[in-house]
N, C-alpha and C positions, 0 to 999 in steps of 0.2 A: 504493500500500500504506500510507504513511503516514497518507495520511486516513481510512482503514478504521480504523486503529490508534487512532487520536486521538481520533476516534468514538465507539470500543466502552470506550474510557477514561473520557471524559468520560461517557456514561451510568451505568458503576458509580461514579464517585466524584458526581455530580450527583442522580442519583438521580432521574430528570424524573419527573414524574406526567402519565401519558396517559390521556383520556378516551375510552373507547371505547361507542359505541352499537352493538353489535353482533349477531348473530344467535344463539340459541338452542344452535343446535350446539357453538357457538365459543368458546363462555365460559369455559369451564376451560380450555381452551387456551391461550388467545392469551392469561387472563391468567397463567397458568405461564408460559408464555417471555416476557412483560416482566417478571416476577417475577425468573427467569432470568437475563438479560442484566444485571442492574439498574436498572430502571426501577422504577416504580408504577405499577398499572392500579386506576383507578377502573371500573365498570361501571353507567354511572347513565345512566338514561334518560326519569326522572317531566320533565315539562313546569315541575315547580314548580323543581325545581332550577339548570335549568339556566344562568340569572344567576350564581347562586354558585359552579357548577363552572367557570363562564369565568373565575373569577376565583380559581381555584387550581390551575387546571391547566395544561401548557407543550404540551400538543398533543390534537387532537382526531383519533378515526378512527371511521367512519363505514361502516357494514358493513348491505348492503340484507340477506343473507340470508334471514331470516324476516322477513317484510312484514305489520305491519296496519296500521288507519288509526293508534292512537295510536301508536305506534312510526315512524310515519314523519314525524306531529306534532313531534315530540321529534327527531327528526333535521332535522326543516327551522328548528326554533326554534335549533339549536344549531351549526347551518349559518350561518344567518342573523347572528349571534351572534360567531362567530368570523370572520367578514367583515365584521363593523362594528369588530370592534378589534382585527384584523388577526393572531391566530390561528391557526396553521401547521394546516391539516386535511386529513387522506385522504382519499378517495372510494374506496372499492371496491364496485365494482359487479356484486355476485355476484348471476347469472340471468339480466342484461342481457338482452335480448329473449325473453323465456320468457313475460311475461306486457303485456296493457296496462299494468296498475296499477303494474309496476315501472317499465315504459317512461317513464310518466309523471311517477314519485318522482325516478329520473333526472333526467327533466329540470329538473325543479325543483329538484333537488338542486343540480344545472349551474351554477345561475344565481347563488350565491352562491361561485362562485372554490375551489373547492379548488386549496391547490398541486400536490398531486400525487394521480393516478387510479391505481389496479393494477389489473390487471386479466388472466383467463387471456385468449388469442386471441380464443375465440368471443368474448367477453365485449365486449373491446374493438370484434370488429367490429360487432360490434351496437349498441353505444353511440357508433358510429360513422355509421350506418345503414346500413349495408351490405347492408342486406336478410339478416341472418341468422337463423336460425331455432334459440333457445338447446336444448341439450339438457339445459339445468337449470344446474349447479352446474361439469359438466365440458366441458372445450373437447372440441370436434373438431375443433379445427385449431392447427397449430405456429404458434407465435410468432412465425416470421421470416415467415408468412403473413399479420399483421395490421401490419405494420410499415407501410404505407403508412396506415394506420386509424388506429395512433398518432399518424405524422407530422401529419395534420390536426387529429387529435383537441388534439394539441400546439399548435396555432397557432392553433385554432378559440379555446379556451378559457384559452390563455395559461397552460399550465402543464406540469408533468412528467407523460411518460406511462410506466409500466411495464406492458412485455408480459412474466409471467410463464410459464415453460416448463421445456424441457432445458435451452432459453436463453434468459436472460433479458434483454429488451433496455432500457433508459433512454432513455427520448429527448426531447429538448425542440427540439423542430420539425427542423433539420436536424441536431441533432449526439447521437449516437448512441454509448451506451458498453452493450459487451454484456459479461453475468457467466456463463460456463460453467460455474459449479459449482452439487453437487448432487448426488441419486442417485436412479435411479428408487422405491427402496423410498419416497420421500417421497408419491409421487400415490397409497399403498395408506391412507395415513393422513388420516382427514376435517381437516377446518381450514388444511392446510398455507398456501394459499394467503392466507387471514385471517389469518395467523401475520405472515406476509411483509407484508404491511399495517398489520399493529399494530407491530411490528419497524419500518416507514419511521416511524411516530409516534414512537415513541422515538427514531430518530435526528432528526429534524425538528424535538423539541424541545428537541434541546442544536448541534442547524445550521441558521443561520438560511436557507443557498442549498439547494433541494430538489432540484437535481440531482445532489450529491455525496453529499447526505443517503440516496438512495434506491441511490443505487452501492452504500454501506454495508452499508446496509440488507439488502439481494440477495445481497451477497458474504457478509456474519456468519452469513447464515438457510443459504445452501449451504455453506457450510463447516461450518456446525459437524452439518448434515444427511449432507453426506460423512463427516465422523467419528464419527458417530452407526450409521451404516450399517453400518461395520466393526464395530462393537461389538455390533452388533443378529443376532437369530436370524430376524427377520420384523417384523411393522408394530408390535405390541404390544411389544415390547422396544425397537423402534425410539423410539416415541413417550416413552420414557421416558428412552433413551440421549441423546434431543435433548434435552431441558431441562438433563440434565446436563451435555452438550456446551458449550450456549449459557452455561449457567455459570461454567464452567472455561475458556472459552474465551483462550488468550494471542495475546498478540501474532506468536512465534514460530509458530503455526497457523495466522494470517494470511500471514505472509511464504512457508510453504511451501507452500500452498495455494489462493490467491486466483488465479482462473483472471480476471484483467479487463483488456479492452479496446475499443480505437474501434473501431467499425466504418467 
C-alpha cells in the first residue's frame, strides 16, 4: 500500500509529462485522466518532432489502436528513440492479431524494449502467438487464461507484462502480483483499457522499476473506477465520476480499498 501511496504522491507534486502516440478514440480520454491524476499529456505524433519531445518528456506510451502507415512511422521513430537513451515506454497492443499490418507494427514495435506491455487476454495471447484470432479491440478470454502468454511474453522480451481484466495480473516472468479491483461498469466505457496504459506512463515516469510502477498503476485506475461506480447512474456519468475520482483520489482510498497481491 505504501508504494501505491508514494506513487500517486509523487505524480501530483512532480507533475511528469507523458508522451503518448495514441489512437483516435482515446485522446480525450486518456488525456483527462493524466490531467487527473496529475501528470501532463502531450499528444504528438509529427515525425519532425519527435527529437525534441524525447527531450522533455519522462515517459512515453504507445497505443496501436488506429493504425496507418505515418502513425506507425512516428511510433517506430519514437520507439527507437526512447531505447537509444533509455526512456521508460509502454507498449499497448490494442487489436493484436486482428490484422497482418498490426501483426507486423508489433513486431517491430518489439524490437526496440518496451519496459512494460498491457494488454486485455486476447491481446496478449496473440502477441504471444498463440494462434488467436482478435475480435478487435475486446478480449474473449479472462486474464488468468493468458497468464502463461505473459509468462513468456515476460522472459521473451525482458520486461513487464500486464494482463488486464476483472483481474489484473503483473508479471515479470515468474513473479506475479494480481490487482482485484475495479467494477464491471468500466468494460461499458471505450478507452478504459488505454487509460490503464497511459496511467503505467505516468507512474513509470516518477519509478524508475516497472514492476511496482505498473502494480500502481492497476490498483489507482481500479480504485478510483470502484468509487467512481458508486457514484455513477451508468457509463456516461461513470466516465465523468472517474476523472473526478482519479483527482480526488487520497491516500486513505488507497489503504481501504487496494485489493493487491502475489499470486
Amino acid at each position: 500500500m505504501e508504494s501505491i501511496i508514494k506513487h500517486l504522491q509523487l505524480i501530483k507534486s512532480k507533475g511528469p509529462l507523458v508522451q503518448n502516440i495514441t489512437n483516435f478514440v482515446v485522446m480525450n480520454n486518456t488525456a483527462n485522466a493524466l490531467l487527473a491524476i496529475g501528470a501532463s499529456p502531450i499528444m504528438s505524433h509529427a515525425h519532425s518532432e519527435v527529437e525534441d519531445m524525447s527531450k522533455i518528456t519522462q515517459s512515453l506510451v504507445i497505443n496501436i489502436g488506429t493504425l496507418d502507415e505515418y502513425w506507425v512511422g512516428a511510433m517506430l521513430l519514437a520507439a527507437k528513440k526512447a531505447n537509444e537513451t533509455g526512456k521508460p515506454w509502454i507498449l499497448d497492443p490494442v487489436g493484436a492479431g486482428a490484422s497482418a499490418f498490426r501483426n507486423e507494427t508489433l513486431t517491430q514495435l518489439l524490437a526496440f524494449s518496451p519496459q512494460v506491455i498491457r494488454g486485455n487476454a486476447s491481446e496478449i495471447l496473440a502477441l504471444a502467438n498463440e494462434n488467436i484470432k482478435s475480435k478487435g479491440v475486446d478480449s474473449t478470454h479472462h486474464s488468468d487464461q493468458a497468464l502463461d502468454a505473459g509468462r513468456s511474453l515476460s522472459a521473451q522480451h525482458k520486461c513487464i507484462v500486464c494482463i488486464s481484466g476483472k483481474t489484473d495480473y503483473i508479471i515479470d516472468v515468474d513473479t506475479i502480483t494480481k490487482v482485484n479491483n475495479g467494477n464491471p461498469l468500466m468494460s461499458r466505457v471505450t478507452g478504459m483499457g488505454c487509460t490503464a496504459s497511459a496511467l503505467i506512463g505516468a507512474v513509470l515516469a516518477i519509478e524508475k522499476d516497472p514492476f511496482p510502477a505498473t502494480v500502481s498503476a492497476m490498483a489507482i485506475m481500479g480504485i478510483a473506477g470502484e468509487i467512481a461506480a458508486e457514484l455513477s447512474s451508468g457509463p456516461g456519468s461513470f466516465q465523468m465520476c472517474f476523472y473526478d475520482c482519479l483527482n480526488s483520489l487520497q491516500p486513505i482510498d488507497i489503504e481501504n480499498h487496494a485489493k493487491v497481491s502475489s499470486l
